[in-house]
C-alpha positions as CSV (number, residue, x, y, z in Angstrom):
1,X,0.0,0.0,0.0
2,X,1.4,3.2,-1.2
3,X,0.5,5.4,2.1
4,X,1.5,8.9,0.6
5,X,-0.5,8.7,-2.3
6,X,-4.4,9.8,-2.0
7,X,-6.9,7.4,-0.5
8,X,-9.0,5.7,-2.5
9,X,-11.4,4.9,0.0
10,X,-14.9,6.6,-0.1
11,X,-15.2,10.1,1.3
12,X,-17.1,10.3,4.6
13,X,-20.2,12.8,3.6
14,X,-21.2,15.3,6.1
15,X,-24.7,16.0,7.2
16,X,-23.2,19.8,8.3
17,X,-23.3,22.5,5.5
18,X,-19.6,22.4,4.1
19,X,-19.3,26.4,4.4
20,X,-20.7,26.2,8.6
21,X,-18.3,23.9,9.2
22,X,-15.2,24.8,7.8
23,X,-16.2,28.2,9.5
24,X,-17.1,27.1,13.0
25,X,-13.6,24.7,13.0
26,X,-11.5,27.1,11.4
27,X,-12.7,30.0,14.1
28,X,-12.4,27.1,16.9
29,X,-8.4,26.1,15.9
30,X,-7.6,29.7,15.5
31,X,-9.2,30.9,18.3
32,X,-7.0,28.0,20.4
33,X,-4.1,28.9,18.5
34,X,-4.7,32.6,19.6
35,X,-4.7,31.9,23.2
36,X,-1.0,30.1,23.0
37,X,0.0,33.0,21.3
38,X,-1.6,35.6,23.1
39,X,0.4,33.8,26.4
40,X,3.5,33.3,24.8
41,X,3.2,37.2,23.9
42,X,2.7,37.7,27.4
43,X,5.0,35.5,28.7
44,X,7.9,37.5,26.9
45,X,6.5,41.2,27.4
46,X,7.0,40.1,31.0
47,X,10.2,38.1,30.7
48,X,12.6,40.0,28.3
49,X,12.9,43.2,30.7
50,X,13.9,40.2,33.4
51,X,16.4,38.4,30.5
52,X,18.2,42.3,29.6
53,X,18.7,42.7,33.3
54,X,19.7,39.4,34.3
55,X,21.8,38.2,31.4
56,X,23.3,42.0,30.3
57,X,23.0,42.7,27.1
58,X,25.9,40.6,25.8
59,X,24.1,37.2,26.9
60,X,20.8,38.4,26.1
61,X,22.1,39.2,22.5
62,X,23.4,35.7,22.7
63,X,20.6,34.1,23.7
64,X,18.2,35.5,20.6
65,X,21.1,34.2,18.4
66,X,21.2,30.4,19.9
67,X,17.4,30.4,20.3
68,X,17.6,31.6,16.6
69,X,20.3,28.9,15.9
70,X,18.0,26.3,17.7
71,X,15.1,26.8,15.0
72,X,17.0,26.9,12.5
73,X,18.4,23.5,13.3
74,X,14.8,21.7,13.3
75,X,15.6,21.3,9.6
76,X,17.8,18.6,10.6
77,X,15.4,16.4,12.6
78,X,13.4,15.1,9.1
79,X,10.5,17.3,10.1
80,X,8.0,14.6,9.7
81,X,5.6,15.8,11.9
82,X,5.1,18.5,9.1
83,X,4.5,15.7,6.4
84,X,2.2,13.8,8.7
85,X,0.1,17.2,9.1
86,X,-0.6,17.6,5.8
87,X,-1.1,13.7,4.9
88,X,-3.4,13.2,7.1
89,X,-5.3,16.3,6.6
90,X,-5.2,15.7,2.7
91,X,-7.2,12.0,3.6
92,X,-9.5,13.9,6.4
93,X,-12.4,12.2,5.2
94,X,-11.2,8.5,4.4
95,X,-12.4,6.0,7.0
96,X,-9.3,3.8,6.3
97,X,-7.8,4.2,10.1
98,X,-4.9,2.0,9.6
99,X,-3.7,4.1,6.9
100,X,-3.5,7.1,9.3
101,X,-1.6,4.5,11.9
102,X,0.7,4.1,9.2
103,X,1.9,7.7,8.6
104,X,2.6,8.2,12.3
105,X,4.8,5.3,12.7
106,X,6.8,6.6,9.4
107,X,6.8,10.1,11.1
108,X,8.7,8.4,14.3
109,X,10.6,6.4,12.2
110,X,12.0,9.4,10.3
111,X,12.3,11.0,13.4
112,X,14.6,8.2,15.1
113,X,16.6,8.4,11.6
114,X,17.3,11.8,11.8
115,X,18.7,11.7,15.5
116,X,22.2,11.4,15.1
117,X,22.6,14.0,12.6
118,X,20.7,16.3,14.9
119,X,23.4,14.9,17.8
120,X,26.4,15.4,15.1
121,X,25.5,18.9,13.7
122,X,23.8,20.2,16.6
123,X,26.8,19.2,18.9
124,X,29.5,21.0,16.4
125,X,27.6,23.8,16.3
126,X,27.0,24.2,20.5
127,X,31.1,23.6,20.6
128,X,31.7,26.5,18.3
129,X,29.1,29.0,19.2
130,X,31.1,30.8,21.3
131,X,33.5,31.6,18.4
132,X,30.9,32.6,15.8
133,X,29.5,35.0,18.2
134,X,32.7,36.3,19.7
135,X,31.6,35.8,23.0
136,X,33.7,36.7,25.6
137,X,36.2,34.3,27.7
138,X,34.2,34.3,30.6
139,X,31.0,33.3,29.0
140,X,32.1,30.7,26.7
141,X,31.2,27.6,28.6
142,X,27.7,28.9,30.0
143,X,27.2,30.0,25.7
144,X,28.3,26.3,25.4
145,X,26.3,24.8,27.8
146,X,23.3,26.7,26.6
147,X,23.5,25.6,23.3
148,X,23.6,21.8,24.2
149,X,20.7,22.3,25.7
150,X,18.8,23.9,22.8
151,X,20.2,21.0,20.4
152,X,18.3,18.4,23.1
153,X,15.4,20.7,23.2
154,X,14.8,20.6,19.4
155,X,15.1,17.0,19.2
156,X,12.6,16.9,21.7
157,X,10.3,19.6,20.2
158,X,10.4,17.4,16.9
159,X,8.9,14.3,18.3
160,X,6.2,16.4,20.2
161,X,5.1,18.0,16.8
162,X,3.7,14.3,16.4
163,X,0.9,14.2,18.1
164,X,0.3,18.1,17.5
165,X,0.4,16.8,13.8
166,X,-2.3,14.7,14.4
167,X,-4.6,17.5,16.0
168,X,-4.0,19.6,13.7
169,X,-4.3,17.2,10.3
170,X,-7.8,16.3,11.6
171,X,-8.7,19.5,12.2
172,X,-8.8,19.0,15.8
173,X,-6.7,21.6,17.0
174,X,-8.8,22.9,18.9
175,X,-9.1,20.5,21.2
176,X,-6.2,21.5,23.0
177,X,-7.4,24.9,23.8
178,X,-6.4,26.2,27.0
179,X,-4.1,23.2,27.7
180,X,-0.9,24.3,26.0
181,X,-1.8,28.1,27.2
182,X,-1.2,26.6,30.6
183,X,2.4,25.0,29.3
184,X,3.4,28.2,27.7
185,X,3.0,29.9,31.3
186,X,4.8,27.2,33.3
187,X,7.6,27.5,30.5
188,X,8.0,30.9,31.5
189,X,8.0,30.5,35.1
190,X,10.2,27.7,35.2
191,X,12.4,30.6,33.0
192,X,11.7,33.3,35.2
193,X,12.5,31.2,37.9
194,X,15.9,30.0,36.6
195,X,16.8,33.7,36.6
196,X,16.0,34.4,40.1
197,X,18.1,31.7,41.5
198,X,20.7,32.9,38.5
199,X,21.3,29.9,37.1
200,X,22.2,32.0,34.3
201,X,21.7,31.2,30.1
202,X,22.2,27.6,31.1
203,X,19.0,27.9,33.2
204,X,17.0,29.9,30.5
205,X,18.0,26.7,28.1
206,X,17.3,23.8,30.6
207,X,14.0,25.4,31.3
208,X,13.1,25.3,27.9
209,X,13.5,21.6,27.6
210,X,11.2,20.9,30.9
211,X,8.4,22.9,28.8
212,X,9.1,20.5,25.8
213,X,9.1,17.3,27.8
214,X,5.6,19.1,30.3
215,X,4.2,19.5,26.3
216,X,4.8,16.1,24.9
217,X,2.8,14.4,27.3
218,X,0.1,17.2,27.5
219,X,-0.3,16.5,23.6
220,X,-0.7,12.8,23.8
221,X,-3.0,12.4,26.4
222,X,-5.1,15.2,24.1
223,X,-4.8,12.8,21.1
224,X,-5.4,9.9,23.0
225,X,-8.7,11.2,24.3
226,X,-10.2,12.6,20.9
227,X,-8.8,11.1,17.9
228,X,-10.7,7.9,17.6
229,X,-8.2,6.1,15.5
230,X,-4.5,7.2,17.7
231,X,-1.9,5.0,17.6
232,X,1.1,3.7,15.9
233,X,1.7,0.9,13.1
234,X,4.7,-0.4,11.9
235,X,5.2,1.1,8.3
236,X,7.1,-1.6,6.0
237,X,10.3,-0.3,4.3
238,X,9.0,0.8,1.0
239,X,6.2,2.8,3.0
240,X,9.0,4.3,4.8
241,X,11.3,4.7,2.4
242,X,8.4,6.9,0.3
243,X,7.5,8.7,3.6
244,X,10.8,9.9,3.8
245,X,11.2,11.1,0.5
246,X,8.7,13.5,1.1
247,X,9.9,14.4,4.5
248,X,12.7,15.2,2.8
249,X,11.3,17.8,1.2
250,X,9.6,19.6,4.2
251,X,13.4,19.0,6.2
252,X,14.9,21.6,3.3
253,X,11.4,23.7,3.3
254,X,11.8,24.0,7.2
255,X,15.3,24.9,6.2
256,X,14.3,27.4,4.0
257,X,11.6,28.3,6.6
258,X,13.3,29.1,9.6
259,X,16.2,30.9,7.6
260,X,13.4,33.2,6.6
261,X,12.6,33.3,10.2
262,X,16.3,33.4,11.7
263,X,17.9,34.3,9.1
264,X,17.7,38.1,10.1
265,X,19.2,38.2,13.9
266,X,22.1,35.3,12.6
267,X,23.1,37.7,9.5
268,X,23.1,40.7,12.2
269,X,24.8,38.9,14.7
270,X,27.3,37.2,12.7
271,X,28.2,40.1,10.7
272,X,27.9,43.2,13.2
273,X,27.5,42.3,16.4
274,X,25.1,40.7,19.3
275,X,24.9,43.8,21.0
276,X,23.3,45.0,17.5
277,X,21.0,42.0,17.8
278,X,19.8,43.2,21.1
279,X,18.5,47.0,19.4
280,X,16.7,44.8,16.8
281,X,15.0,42.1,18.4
282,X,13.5,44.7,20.8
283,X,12.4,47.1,18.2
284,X,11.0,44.3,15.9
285,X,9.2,42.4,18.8
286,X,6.2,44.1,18.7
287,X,6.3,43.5,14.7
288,X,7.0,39.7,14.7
289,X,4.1,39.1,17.4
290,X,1.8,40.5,14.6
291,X,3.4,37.9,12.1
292,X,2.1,35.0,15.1
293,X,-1.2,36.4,15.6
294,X,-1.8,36.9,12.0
295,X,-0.5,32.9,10.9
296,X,-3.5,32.1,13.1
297,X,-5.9,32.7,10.1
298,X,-3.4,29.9,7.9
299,X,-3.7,27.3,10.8
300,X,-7.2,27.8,11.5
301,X,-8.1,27.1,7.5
302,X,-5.5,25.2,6.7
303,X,-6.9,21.5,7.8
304,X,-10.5,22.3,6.0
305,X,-8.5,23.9,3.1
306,X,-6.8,20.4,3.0
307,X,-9.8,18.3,2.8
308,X,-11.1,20.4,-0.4
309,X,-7.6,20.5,-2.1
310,X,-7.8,16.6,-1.3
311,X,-11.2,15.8,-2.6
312,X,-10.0,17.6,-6.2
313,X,-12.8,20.9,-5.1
314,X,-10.0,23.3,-6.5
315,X,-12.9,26.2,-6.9
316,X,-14.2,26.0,-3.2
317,X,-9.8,26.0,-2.3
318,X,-9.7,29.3,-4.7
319,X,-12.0,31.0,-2.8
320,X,-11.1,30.0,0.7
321,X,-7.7,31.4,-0.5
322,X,-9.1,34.7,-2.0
323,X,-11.0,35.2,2.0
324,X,-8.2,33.7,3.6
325,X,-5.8,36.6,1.7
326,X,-7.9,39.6,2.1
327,X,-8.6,38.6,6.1
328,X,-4.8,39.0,6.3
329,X,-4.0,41.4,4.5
330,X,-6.4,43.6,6.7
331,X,-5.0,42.1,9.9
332,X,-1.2,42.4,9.1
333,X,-1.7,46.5,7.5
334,X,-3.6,47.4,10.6
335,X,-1.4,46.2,13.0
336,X,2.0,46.7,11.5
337,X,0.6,50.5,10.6
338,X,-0.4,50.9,14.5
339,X,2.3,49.4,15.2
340,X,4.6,52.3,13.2
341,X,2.5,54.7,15.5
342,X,3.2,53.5,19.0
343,X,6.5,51.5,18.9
344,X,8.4,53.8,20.0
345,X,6.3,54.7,23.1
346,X,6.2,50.7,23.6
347,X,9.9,50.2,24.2
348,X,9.8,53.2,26.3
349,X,7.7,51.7,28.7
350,X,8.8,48.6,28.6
351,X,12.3,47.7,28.6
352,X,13.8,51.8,27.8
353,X,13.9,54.4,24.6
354,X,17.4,53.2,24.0
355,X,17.3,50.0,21.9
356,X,14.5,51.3,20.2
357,X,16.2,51.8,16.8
358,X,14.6,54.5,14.9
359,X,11.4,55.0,13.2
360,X,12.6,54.3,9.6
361,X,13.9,50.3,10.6
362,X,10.3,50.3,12.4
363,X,9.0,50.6,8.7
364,X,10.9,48.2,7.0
365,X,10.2,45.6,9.4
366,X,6.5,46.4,9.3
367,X,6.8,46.0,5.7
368,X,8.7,42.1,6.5
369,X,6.4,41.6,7.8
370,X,3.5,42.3,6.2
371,X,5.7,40.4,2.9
372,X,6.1,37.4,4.8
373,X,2.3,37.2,6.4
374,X,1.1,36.9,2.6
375,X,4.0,34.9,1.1
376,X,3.5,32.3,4.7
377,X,-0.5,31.9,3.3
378,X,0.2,31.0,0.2
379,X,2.9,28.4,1.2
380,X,0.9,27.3,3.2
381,X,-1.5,26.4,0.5
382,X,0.8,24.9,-1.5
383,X,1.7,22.2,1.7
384,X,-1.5,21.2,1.3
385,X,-1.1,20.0,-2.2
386,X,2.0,17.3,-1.1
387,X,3.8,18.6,-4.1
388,X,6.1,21.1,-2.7
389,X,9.3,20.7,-4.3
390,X,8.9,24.0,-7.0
391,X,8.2,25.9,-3.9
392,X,10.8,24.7,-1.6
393,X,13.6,25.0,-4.9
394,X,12.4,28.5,-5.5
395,X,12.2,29.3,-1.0
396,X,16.1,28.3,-1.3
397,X,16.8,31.0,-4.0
398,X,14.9,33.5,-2.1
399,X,16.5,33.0,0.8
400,X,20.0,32.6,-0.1
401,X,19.8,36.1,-2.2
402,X,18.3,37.8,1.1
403,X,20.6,37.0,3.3
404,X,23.8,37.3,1.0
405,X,22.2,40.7,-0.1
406,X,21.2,41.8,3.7
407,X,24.6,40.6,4.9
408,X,26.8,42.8,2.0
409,X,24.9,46.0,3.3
410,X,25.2,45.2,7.0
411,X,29.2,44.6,6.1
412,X,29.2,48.2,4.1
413,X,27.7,49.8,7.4
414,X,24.4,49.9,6.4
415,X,23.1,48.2,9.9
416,X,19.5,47.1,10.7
417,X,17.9,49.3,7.6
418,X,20.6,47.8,5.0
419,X,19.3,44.7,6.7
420,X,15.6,45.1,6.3
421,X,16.5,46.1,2.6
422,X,18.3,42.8,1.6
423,X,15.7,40.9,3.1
424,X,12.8,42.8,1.4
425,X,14.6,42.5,-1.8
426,X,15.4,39.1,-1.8
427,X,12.1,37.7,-1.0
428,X,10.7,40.0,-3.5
429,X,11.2,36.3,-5.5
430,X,8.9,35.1,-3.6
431,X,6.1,37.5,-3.6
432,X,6.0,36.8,-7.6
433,X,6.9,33.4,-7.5
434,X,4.1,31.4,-5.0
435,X,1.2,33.1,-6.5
436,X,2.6,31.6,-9.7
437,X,2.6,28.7,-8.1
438,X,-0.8,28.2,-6.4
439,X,-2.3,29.8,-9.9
440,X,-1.6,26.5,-11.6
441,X,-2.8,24.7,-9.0
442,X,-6.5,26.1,-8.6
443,X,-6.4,27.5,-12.0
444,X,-6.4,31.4,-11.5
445,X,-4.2,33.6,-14.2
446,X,-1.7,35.6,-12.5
447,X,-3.0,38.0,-14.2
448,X,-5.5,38.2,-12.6
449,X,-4.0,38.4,-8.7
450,X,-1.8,41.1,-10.1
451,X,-4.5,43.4,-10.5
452,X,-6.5,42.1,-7.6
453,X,-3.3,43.1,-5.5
454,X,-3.0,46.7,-6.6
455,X,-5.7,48.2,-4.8
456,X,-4.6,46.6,-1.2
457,X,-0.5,47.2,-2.4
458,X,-1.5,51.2,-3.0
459,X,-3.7,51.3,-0.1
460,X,-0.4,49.8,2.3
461,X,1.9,52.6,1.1
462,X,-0.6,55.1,1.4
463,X,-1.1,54.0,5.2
464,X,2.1,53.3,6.2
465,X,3.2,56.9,4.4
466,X,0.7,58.8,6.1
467,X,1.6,57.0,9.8
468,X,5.5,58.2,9.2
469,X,4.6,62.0,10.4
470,X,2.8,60.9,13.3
471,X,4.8,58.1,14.1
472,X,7.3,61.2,14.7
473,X,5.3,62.6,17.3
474,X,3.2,60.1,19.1
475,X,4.6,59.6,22.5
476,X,2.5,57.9,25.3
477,X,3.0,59.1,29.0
478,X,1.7,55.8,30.3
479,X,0.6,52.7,29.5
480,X,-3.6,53.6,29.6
481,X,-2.2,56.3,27.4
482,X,-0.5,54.0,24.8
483,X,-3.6,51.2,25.2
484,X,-6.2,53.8,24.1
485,X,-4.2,55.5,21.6
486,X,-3.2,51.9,20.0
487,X,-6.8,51.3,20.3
488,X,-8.0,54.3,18.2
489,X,-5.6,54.0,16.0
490,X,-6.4,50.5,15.3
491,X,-10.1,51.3,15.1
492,X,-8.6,54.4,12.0
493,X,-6.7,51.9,10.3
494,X,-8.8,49.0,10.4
495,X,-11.6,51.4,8.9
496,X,-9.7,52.8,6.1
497,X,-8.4,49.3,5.1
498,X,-11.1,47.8,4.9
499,X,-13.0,50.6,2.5
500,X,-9.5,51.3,0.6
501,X,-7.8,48.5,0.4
502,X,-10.5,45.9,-0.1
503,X,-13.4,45.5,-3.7
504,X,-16.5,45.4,-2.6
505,X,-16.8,41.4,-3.8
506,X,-13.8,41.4,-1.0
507,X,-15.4,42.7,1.3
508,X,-18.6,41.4,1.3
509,X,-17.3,37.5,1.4
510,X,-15.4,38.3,4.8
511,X,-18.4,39.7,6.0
512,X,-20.2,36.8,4.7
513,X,-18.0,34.4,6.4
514,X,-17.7,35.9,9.8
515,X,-21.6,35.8,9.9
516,X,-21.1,32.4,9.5
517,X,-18.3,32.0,12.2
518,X,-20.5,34.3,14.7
519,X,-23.8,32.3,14.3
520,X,-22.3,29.2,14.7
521,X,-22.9,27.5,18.2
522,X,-19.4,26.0,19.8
């Protein structure tokens, strides 16, 4: 039986309207989804002042790096849980159980292949760390230390994607909700306590692995409880031998991935310095957490998404994908153009005005982001189709030209902006390339998306120029000053996107849909 191929057994028919309950399980897996990141948000507005003053700047700069360095080594653990996701969620409605038992026992497998390459490289890499950051003498072991841990805590994190897989391919996700929010808190109290009894960057790491390990069992009792058909099967070597070769795949996409995610503080901290990295990761916090909220929308479609791309409904995936676009779109320009606004008032009341680093780097990483939020979704579509290697061939060109290009301007002293600039530039490739690519697959001209992104592309600069003179000015006394100002500004910006930036066909499908999502009983 060829288990990555799609199932020919008979699709289970719903008695539920399709569009009801896509809608109530999409707002259900987001709306979990929202509360681990709305805590883990939390957890570091509350822990980084407590990480700058414990560590200094030096380890804290440090610290971002490896915890950078960790992700990106995730590539190397055969990311099978990311092929079991979209396996199973691409045979969602076949009844053929043992199937499904198959592709997780082919997910471990991979996973117990990959572990001494993630022991090999992982170990090199925690030796030399303290030489490719230029740590100092007396911090070179605790750097060390610090990394070992990280290395043990991605293996870790890799085998608990399993059962998150599983959730999260049967469009379960939800089922979690509230039970990871609660890990995501002891994490960062075991963290928080780790720097009160100063056990250092070697604390910070070994508290991360006690969330991993706290996680992994959370997760399997969860799958245990609500997937009917959980459990393991012994996959015969051909079956594993395919499974792999499209794990494969997804280990250089996560590659590409987290370079895209990492990439930025590594180039920065590589080729300037980690004090450097300290400025940016506290001016671009604010920023990335709107990149986290807004991949919500992607994880809460994507497993309903998945069971229309797998039953061959490629109209009903074009349309999900036209919603799914414009919601973000929305989301991402009113929070990155608030975000312009208020930063600067943020960092002064949280951590101090001087690592905030300037209002023109705040743009270009608002505009990151906003790149990468619509260039994740369509990705993300493509993952769906278990044909991935045109977009993981073209991610590796991207991503190599951004980082060589955003490390030659950091080199010629162009700092965080001549970073920003690479990066934008380079994944400019990507911005062209995916919409290509999901155009062949649900059979829309790229034409077509061209012009359907002009209105929302002219409506972005037009935003983001007008925030730059108040951004300026704004400052916030307080923070029930910077709360309601935030709020306002939101409520401006939110307004004017949606009538600028958005047709009228837009806007009345997202209006259609969260009618749906509201009248729906949980």
């Amino acid at each position: 039986m060829r288990i990555l191929e799609a199932s020919s057994e008979p699709r289970v028919t719903s008695t539920a309207r399709p569009g009801v309950a896509l809608s109530r399980r999409a707002a259900l897996n987001s709306l979990a989804a929202a509360l681990d990141v709305v805590a883990r948000i939390g957890v570091e507005l509350v822990l980084n002042p407590l990480l700058v003053g414990s560590l200094g700047d030096h380890l804290y700069g440090a610290w971002r790096v490896l915890w950078r360095f960790a992700g990106s080594l995730q590539a190397t653990t055969g990311r099978a849980s990311i092929a079991l996701k979209w396996s199973i969620a691409n045979r969602k409605e076949s009844a053929d159980d043992q199937e499904k038992r198959l592709l997780v026992g082919s997910a471990v497998g991979v996973w117990v292949l990959f572990l001494p390459i993630i022991g090999i490289i992982g170990g090199s890499l925690a030796w030399l760390a303290p030489a490719f950051l230029h740590t100092r003498p007396e911090f070179a072991w605790s750097v060390r230390g610090a990394a070992l841990l990280l290395v043990g805590y991605t293996a870790l994190s890799s085998l608990v994607d399993v059962p998150r897989s599983i959730l999260q391919g049967e469009n379960l996700g939800y089922k979690r909700m509230g039970l990871t929010t609660l890990i995501v808190v002891l994490g960062g109290s075991l963290t928080a306590v780790a720097l009160l009894l100063h056990l250092g960057i070697v604390g910070v790491g070994a508290a991360q692995v006690a969330a991993a390990l706290l996680e992994g069992a959370l997760l399997v009792w969860v799958v245990r409880t609500y997937v009917a058909w959980a459990g393991v099967a012994r996959p015969s070597l051909a079956a594993l031998r395919e499974f792999l070769q499209l794990s494969g795949w997804f280990v250089v996409w996560k590659l590409v991935m987290q370079l895209m995610l990492v990439g930025d503080v590594l180039v920065l901290g590589i080729a300037a310095s980690v004090e450097s990295v300290t400025n940016y990761t506290i001016t671009s916090f604010a920023p990335v957490a709107v990149f986290a909220v807004t991949r919500l929308l992607i994880a809460g479609v994507a497993p309903g998404l998945g069971g229309l791309v797998g039953s061959g409904d490629h109209q009903a995936a074009a349309r999900v994908r036209g919603e799914l676009m414009a919601a973000t779109w929305l989301a991402v320009i009113t929070a990155g153009t608030t975000l312009l606004v208020w930063n600067r008032s943020f960092i002064d009341l949280w951590v101090g005005g001087s690592r905030y680093a300037g209002t023109f780097p705040t743009l270009l990483i608002v505009l990151m982001v906003v790149q990468f939020v619509l260039i994740y979704n369509d990705a993300g579509i493509i993952d769906l189709t278990l044909s991935i290697r045109g977009k993981t061939l073209v991610g590796l060109l991207a991503v190599v030209v951004s980082l060589a290009l955003a490390a030659i301007l950091v080199r010629a002293g162009g700092g965080i902006p001549g970073l920003c600039l690479g990066i934008l530039a380079g994944r400019a490739i990507l911005t062209v390339a995916y919409p290509v690519l999901v155009g062949r697959l649900f059979g829309l001209p790229w034409r077509r998306q061209a012009v359907a992104a002009i209105r929302p592309a002219l409506a972005t600069g037009a935003l983001l120029a007008a925030a730059l003179p108040v951004a300026g000015a704004a400052r916030a006394g307080g923070w029930p000053t910077l709360v309601l100002g935030a709020a306002i500004t939101a409520v401006v910006v939110a307004t004017l996107s949606f009538l600028l930036g958005l047709s009228r066909a837009d806007r009345e499908a997202l209006l259609r849909r969260l009618r749906k999502v509201i009248h729906v009983r949980v």
